[in-house]
N, CA and C atoms as an extended XYZ file, in Angstrom:
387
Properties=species:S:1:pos:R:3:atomname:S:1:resname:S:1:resid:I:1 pbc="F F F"
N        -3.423       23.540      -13.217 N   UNK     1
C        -3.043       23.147      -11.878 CA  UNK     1
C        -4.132       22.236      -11.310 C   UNK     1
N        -3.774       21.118      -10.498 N   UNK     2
C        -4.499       20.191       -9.989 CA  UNK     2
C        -5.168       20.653       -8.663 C   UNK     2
N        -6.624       20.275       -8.582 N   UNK     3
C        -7.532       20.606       -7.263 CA  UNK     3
C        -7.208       19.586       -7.035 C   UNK     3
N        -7.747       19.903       -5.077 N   UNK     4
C        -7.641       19.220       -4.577 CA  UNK     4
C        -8.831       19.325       -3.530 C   UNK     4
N        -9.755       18.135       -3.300 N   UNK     5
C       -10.887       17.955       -2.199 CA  UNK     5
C       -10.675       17.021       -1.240 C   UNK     5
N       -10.690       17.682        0.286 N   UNK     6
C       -10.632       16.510        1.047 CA  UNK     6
C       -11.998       16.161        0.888 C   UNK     6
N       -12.174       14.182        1.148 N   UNK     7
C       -13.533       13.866        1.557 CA  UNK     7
C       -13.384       12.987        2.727 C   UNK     7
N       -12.979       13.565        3.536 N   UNK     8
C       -12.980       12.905        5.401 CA  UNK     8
C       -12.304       11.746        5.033 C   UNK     8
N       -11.682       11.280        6.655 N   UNK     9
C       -10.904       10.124        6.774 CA  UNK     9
C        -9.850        9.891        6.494 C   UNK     9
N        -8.573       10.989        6.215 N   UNK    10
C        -7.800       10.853        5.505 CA  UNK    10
C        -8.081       10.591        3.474 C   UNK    10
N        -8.610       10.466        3.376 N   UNK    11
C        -9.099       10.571        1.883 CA  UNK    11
C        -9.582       11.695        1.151 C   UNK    11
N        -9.008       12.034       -0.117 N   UNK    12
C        -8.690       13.542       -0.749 CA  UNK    12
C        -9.371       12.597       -2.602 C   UNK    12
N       -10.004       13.790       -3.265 N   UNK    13
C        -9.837       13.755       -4.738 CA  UNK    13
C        -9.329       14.837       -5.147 C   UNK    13
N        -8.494       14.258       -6.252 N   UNK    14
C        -7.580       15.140       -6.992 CA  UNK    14
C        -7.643       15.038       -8.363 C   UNK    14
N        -8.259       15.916       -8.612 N   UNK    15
C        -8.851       16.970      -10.220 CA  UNK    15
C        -7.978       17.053      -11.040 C   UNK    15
N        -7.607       17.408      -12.237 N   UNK    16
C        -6.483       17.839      -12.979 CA  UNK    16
C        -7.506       17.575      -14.302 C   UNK    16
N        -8.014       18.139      -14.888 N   UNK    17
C        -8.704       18.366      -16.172 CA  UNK    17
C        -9.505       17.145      -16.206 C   UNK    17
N        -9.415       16.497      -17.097 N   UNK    18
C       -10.694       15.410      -16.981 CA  UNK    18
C        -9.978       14.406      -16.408 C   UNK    18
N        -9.507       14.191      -15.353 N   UNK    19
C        -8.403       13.044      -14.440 CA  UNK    19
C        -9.065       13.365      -13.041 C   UNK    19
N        -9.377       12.057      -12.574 N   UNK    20
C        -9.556       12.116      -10.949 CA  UNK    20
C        -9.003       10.754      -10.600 C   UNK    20
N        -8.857       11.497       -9.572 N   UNK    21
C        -7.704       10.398       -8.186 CA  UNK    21
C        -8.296       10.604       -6.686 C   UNK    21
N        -8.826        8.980       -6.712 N   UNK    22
C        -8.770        8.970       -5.159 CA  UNK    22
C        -7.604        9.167       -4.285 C   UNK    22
N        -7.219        9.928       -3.564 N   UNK    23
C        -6.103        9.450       -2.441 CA  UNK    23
C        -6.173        9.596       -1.108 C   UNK    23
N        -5.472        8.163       -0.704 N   UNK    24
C        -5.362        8.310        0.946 CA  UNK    24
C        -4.285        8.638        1.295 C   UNK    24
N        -4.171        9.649        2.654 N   UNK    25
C        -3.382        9.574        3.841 CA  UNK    25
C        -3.094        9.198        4.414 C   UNK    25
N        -2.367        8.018        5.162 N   UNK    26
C        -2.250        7.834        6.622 CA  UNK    26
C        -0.715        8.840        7.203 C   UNK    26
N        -0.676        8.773        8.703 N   UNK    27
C         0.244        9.201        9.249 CA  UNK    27
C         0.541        8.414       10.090 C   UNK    27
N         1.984        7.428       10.242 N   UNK    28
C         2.471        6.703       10.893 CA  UNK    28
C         3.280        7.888       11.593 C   UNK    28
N         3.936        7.754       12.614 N   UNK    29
C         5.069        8.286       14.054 CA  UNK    29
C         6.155        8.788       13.362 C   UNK    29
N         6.709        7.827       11.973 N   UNK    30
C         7.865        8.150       11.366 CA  UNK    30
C         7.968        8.474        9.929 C   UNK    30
N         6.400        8.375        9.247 N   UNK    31
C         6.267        8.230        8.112 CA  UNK    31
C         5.032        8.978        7.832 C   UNK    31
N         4.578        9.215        6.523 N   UNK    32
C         3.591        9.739        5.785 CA  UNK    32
C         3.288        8.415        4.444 C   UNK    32
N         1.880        7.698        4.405 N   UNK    33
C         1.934        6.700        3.532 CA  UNK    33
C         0.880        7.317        2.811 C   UNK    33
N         1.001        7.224        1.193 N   UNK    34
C         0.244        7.687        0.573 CA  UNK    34
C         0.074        6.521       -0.463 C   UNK    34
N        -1.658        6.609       -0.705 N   UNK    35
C        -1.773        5.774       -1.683 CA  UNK    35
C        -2.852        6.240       -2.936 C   UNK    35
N        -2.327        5.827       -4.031 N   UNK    36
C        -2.943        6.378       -5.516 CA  UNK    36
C        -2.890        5.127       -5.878 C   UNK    36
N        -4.355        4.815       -6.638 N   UNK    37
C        -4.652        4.019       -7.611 CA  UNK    37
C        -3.708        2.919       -7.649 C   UNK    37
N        -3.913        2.187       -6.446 N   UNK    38
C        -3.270        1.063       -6.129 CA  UNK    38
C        -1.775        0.675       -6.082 C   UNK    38
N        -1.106        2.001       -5.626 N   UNK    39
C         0.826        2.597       -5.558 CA  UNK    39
C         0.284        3.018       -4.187 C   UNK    39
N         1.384        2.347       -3.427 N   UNK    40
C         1.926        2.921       -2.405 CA  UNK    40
C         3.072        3.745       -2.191 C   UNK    40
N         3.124        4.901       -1.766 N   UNK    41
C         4.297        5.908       -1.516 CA  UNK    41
C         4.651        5.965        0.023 C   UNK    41
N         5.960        5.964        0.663 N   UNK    42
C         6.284        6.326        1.838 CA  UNK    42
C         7.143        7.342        1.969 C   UNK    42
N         6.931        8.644        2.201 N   UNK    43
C         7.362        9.594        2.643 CA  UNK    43
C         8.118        9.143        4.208 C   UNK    43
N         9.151        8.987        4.455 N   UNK    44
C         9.985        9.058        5.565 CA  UNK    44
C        10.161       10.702        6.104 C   UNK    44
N         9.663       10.925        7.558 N   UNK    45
C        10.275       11.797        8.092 CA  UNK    45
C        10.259       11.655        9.306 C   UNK    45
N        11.806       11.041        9.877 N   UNK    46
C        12.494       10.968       10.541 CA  UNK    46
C        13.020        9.799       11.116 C   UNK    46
N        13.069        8.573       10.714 N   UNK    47
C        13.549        7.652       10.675 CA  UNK    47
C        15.076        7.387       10.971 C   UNK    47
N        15.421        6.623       11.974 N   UNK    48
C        17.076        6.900       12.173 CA  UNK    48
C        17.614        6.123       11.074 C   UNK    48
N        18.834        6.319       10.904 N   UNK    49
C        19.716        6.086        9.568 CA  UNK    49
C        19.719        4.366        9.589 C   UNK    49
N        20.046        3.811       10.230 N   UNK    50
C        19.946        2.157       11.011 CA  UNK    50
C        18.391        1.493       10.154 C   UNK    50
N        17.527        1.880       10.378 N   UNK    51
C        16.152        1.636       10.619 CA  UNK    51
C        15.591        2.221        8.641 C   UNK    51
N        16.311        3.289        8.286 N   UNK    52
C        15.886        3.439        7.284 CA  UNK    52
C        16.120        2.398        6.334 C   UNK    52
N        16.979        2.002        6.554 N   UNK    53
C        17.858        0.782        5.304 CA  UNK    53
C        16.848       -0.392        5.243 C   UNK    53
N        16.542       -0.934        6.799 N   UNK    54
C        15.557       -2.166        6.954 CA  UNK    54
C        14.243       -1.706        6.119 C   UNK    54
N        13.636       -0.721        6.370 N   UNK    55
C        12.438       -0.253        5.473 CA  UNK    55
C        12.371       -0.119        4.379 C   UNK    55
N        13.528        0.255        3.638 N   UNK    56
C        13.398        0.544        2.403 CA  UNK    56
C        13.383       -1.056        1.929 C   UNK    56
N        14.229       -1.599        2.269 N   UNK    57
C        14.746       -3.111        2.014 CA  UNK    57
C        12.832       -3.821        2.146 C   UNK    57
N        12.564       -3.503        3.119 N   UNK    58
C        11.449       -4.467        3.197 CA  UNK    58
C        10.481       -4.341        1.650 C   UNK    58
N        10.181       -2.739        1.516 N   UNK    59
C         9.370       -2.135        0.524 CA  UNK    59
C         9.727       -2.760       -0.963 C   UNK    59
N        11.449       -3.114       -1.239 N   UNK    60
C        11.753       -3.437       -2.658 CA  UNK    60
C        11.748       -4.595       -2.812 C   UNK    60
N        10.695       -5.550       -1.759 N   UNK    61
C        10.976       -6.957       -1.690 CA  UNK    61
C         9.346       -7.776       -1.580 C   UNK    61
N         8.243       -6.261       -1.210 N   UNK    62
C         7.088       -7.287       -0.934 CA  UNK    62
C         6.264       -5.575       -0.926 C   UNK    62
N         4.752       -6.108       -0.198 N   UNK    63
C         3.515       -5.183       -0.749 CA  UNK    63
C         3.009       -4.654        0.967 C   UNK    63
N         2.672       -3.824        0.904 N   UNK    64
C         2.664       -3.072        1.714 CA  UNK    64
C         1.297       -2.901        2.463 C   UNK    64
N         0.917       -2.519        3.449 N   UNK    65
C        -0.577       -1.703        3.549 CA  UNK    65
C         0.034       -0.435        3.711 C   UNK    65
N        -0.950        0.498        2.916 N   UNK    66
C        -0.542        2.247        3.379 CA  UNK    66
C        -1.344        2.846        4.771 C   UNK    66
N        -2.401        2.449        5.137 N   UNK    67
C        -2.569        2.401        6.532 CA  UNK    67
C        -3.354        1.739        7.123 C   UNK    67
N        -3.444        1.753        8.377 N   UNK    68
C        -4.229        0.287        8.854 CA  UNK    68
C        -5.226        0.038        8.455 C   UNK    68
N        -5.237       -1.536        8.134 N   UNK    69
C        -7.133       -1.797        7.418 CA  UNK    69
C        -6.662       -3.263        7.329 C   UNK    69
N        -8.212       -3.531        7.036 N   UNK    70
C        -8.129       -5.282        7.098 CA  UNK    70
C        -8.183       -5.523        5.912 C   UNK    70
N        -7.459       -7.314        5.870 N   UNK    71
C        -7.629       -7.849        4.671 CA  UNK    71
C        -8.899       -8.089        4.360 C   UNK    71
N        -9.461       -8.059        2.781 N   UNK    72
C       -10.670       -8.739        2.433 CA  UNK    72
C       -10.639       -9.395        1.593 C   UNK    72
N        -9.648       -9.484        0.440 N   UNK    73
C        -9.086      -10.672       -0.027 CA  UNK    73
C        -7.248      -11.077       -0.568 C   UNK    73
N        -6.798      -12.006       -0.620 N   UNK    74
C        -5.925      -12.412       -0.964 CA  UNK    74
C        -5.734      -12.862       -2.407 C   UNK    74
N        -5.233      -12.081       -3.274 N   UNK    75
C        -5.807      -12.937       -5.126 CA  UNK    75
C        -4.463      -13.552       -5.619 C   UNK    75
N        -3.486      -14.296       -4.476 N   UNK    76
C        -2.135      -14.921       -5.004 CA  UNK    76
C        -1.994      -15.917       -3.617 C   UNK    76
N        -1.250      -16.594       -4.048 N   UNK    77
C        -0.527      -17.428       -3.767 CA  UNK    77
C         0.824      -17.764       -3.848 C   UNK    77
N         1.928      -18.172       -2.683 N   UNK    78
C         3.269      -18.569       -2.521 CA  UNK    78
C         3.587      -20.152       -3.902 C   UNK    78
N         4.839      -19.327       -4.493 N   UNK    79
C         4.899      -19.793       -5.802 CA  UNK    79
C         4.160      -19.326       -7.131 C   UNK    79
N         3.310      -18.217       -6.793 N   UNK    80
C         2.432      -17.968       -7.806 CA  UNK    80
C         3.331      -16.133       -8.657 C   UNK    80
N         3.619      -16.695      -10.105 N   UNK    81
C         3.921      -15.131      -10.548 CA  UNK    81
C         3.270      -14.274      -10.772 C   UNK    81
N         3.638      -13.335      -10.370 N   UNK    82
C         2.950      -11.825      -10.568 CA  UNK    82
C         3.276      -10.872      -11.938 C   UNK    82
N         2.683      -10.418      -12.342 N   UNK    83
C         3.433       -9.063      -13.183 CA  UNK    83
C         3.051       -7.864      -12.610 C   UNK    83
N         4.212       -6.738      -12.476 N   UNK    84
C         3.577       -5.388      -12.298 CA  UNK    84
C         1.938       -4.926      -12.202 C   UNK    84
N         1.537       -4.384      -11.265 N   UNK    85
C         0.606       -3.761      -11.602 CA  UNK    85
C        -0.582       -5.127      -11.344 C   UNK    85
N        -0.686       -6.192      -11.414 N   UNK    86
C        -1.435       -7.157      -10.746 CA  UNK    86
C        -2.101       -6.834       -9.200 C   UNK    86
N        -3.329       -6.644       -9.073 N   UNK    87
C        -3.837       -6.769       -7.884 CA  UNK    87
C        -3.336       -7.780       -6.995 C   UNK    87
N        -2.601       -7.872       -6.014 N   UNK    88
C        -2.188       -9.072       -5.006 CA  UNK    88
C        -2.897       -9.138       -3.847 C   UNK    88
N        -3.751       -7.757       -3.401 N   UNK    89
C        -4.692       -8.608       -2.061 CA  UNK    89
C        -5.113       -7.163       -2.125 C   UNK    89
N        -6.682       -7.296       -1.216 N   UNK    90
C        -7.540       -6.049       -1.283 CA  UNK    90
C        -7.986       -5.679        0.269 C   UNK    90
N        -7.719       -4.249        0.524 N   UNK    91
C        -7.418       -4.176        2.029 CA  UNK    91
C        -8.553       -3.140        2.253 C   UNK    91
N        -9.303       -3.211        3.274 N   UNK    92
C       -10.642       -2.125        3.523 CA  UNK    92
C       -10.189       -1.484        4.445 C   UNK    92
N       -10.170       -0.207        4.399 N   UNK    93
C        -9.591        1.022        5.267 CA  UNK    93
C       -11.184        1.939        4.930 C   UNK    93
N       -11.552        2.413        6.618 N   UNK    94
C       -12.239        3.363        6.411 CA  UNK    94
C       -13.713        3.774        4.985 C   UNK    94
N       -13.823        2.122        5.013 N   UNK    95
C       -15.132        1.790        4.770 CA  UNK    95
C       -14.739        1.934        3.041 C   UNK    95
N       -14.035        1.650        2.932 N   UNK    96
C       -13.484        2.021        1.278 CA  UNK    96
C       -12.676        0.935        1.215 C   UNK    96
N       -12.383        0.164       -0.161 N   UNK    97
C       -11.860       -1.069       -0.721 CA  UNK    97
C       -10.534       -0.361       -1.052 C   UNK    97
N        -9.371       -1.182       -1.080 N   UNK    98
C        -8.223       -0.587       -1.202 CA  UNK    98
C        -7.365       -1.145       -2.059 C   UNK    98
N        -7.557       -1.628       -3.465 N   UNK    99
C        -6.666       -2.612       -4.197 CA  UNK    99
C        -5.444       -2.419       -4.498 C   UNK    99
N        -4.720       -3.885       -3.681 N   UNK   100
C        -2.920       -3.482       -3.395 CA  UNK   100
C        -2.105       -3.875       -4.554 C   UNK   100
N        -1.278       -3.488       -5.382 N   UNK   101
C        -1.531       -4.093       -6.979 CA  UNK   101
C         0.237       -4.080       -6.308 C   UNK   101
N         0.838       -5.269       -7.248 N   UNK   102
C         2.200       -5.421       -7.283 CA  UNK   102
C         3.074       -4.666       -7.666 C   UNK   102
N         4.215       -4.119       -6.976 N   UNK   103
C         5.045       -2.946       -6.942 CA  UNK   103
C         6.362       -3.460       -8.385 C   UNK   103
N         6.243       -4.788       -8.432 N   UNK   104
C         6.984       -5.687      -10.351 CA  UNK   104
C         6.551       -6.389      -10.246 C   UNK   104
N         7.470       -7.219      -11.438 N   UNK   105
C         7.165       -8.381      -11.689 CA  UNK   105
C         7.859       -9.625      -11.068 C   UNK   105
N         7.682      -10.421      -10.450 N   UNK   106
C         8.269      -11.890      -10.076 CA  UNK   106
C         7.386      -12.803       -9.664 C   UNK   106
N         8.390      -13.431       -8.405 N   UNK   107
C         7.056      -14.625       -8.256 CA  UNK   107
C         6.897      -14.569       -6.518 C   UNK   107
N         5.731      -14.678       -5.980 N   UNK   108
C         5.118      -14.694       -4.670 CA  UNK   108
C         6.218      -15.460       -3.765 C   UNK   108
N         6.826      -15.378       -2.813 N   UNK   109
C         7.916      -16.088       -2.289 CA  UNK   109
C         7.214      -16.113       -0.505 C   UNK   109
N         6.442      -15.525       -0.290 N   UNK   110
C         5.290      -15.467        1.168 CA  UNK   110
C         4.596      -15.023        1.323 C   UNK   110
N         3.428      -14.769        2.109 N   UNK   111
C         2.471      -14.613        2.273 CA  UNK   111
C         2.463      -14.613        3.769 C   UNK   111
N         2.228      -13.038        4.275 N   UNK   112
C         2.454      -12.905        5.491 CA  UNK   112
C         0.765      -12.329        6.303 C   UNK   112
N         0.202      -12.334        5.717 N   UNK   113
C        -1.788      -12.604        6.226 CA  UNK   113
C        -2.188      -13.347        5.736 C   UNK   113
N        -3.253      -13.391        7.008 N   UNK   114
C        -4.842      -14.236        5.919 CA  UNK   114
C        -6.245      -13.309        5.892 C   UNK   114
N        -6.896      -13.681        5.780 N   UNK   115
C        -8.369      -12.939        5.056 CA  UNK   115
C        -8.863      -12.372        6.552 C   UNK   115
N        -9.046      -11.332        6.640 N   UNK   116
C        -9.794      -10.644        7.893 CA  UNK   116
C        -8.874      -10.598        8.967 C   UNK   116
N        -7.490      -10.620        8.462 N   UNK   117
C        -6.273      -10.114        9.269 CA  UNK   117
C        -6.158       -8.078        9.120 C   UNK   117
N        -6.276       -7.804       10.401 N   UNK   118
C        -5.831       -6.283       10.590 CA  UNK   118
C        -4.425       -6.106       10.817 C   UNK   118
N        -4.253       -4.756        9.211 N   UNK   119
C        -2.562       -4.999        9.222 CA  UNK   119
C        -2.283       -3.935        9.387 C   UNK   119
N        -1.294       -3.444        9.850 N   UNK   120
C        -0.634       -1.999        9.898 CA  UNK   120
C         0.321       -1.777        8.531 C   UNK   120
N         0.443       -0.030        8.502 N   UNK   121
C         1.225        0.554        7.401 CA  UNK   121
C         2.729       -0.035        7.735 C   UNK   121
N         3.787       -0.494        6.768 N   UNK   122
C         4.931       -0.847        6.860 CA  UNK   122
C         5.306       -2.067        7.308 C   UNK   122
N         4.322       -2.894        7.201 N   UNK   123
C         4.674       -4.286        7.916 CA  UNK   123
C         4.292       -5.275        6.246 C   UNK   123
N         5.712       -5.740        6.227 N   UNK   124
C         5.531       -6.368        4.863 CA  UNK   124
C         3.917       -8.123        4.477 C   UNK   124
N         3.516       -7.479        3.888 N   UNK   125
C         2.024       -8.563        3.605 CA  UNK   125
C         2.572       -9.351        2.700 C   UNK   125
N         3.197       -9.465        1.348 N   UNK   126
C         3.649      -10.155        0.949 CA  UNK   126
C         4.800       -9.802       -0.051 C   UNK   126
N         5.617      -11.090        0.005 N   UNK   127
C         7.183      -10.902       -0.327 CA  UNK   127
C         7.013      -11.484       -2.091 C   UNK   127
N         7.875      -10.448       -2.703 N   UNK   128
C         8.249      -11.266       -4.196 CA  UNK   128
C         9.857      -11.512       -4.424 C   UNK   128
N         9.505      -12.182       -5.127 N   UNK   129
C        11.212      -12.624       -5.419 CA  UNK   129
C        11.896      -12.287       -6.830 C   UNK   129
């Protein structure tokens, strides 16, 4: 069975035999955003039915912040392809580096910050196609 340590700030390590995982928390109003080793997860709870569709839609289309933090770098560009798992921009939350890695594979279709932009959880940063 996997331990678990909080270490302040919303940020936890999680044990499981010789495996460790940083993870963060945030808590948005309508959501729970969790992030592992550069995956973002959104736990929805309570979102009206209307509003859920737009979110999900946004999430299967572009990269996310899991909770508020600033950009510190951007490593793509509009027109530029990605594959899975590619770092696409690196976000500092709570004094910790946060590398946002691509949710597939396609190609960069926008770019919705720039460098030392403060972004909130659920607001799409950049779109793939």
């Amino acid at each position: 069975m996997a331990e678990t340590q909080p270490l302040g700030g919303g940020w936890y390590l999680v044990i499981d035999g010789d495996h460790r995982w940083r993870v963060a928390i945030a808590d948005a109003p309508d959501a729970t955003w969790v992030f592992v080793d550069g995956q973002i997860a959104c736990i929805e709870t309570g979102i009206a039915p209307a509003a859920r569709g737009r979110v999900k839609g946004r999430g299967d289309a572009g990269v996310m912040a899991p909770m508020p933090a600033t950009v510190v770098a951007i490593n793509t560009a509009v027109g530029q392809p990605v594959k899975e798992g590619d770092t696409m921009i690196v976000l500092e939350a709570m004094k910790m580096e946060l590398p946002i890695k691509s949710p597939r594979s396609g190609i960069v279709k926008a770019v919705h910050c720039a460098k030392g932009d403060l972004v909130q959880p659920g607001v799409n940063l950049i779109e793939i196609e």
